[in-house]
C-alpha positions as CSV (number, residue, x, y, z in Angstrom):
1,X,0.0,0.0,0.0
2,X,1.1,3.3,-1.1
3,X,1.0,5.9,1.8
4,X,1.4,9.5,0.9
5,X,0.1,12.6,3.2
6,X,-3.2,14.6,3.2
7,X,-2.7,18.1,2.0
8,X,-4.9,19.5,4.8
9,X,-4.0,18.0,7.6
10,X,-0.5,16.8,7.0
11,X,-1.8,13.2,8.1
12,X,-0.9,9.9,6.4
13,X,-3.3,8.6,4.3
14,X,-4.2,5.2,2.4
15,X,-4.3,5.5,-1.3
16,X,-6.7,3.6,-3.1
17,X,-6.5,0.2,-3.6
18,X,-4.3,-0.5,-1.4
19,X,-4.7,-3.7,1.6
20,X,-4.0,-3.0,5.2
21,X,-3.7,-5.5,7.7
22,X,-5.6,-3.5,10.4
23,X,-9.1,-2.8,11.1
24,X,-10.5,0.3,11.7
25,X,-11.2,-0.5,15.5
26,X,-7.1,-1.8,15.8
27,X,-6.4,1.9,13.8
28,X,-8.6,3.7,16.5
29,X,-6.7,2.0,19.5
30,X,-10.0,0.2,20.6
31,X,-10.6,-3.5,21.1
32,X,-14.0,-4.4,19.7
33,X,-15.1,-5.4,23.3
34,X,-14.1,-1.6,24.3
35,X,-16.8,-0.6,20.6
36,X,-19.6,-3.0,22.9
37,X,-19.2,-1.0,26.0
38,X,-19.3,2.5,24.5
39,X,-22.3,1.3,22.4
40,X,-24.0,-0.2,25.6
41,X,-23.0,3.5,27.4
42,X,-24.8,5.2,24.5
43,X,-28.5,7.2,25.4
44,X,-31.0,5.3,24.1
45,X,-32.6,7.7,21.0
46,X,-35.4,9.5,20.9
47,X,-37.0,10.0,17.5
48,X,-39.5,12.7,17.0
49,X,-42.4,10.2,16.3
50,X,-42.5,9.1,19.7
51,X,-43.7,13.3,20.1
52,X,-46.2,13.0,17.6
53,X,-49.2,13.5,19.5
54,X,-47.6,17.0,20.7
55,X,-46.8,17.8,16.8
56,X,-50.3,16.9,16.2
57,X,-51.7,18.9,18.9
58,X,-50.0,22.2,18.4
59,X,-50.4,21.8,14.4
60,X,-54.3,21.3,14.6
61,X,-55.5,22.2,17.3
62,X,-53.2,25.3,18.5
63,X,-52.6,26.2,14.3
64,X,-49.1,26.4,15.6
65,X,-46.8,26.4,12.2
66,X,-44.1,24.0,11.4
67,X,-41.6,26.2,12.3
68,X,-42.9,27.1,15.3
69,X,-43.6,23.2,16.6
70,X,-39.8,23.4,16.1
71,X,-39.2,26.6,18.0
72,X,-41.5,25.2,20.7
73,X,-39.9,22.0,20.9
74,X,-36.3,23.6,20.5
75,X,-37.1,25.6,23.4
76,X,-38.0,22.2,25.5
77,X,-34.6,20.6,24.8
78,X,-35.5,18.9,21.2
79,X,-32.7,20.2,18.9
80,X,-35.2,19.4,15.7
81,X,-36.1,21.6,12.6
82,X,-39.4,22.3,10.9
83,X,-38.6,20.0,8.0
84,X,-38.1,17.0,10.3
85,X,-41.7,18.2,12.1
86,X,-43.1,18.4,8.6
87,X,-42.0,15.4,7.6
88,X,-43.0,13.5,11.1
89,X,-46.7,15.2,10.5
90,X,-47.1,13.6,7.4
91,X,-46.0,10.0,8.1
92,X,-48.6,10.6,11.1
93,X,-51.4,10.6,8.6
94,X,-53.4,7.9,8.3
95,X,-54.0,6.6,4.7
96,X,-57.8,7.1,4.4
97,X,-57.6,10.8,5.5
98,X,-54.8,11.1,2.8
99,X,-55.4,13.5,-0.4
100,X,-56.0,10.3,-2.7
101,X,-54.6,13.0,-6.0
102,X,-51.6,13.5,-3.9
103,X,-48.0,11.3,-4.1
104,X,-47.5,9.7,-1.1
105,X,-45.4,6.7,-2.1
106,X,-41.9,8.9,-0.1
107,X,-44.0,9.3,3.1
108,X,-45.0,5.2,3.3
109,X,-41.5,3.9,2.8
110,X,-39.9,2.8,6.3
111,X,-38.6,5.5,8.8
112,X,-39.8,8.7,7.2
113,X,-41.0,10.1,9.6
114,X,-38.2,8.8,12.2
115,X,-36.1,11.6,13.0
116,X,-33.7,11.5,15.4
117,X,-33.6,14.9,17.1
118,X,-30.5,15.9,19.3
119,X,-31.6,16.2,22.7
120,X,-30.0,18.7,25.1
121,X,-29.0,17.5,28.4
């Protein structure tokens, strides 16, 4: 393998093509028991359909907008955007009360509407 050194950083770097006899977890320093453990340590996530009844609450009944579901929640510790809340809204629709001229095929494929927002500590 042909090693020559990244321009931005100065680092060595693999050139295409090239075998190496280490992993990416040897590379890092960590054994792949020491991967488990930090993967075990890990929050569990918290994806923004499990908030849907909120999102559906402030978008029908309190006519909040998108954007401002996203402030709201922002402002409660859910790092999320209005796109993701859009999004999330839409997989939330059942199919019967769905425009039946509309596209919907993106909104029914798995995990649409799971977001993962950051939540702050």
């Amino acid at each position: 393998m042909k090693i020559k050194s990244s321009k931005a950083t100065g680092r060595p770097v693999a050139k295409a093509g090239g075998t190496s006899g280490t992993t990416a977890a040897q590379a890092s320093g960590l054994t792949p028991e020491a991967f488990l453990e930090e993967a075990v340590k890990e929050r569990k996530r918290v994806l923004l359909m499990d908030h849907i009844k909120t999102i559906r609450t402030l978008r029908i009944e309190k006519k909040f907008t998108f954007r401002a579901i996203a402030d709201w929640l922002c402002q409660r510790g859910i790092e999320v955007d209005h796109s993701a809340v859009y999004r999330a809204y839409l997989a939330s629709i059942p199919e019967e009360d769905r425009n039946p001229f509309q596209d919907w095929s993106d909104v029914d494929e798995p995990g649409y509407g799971d977001i993962n927002p950051k939540v702050k500590k």
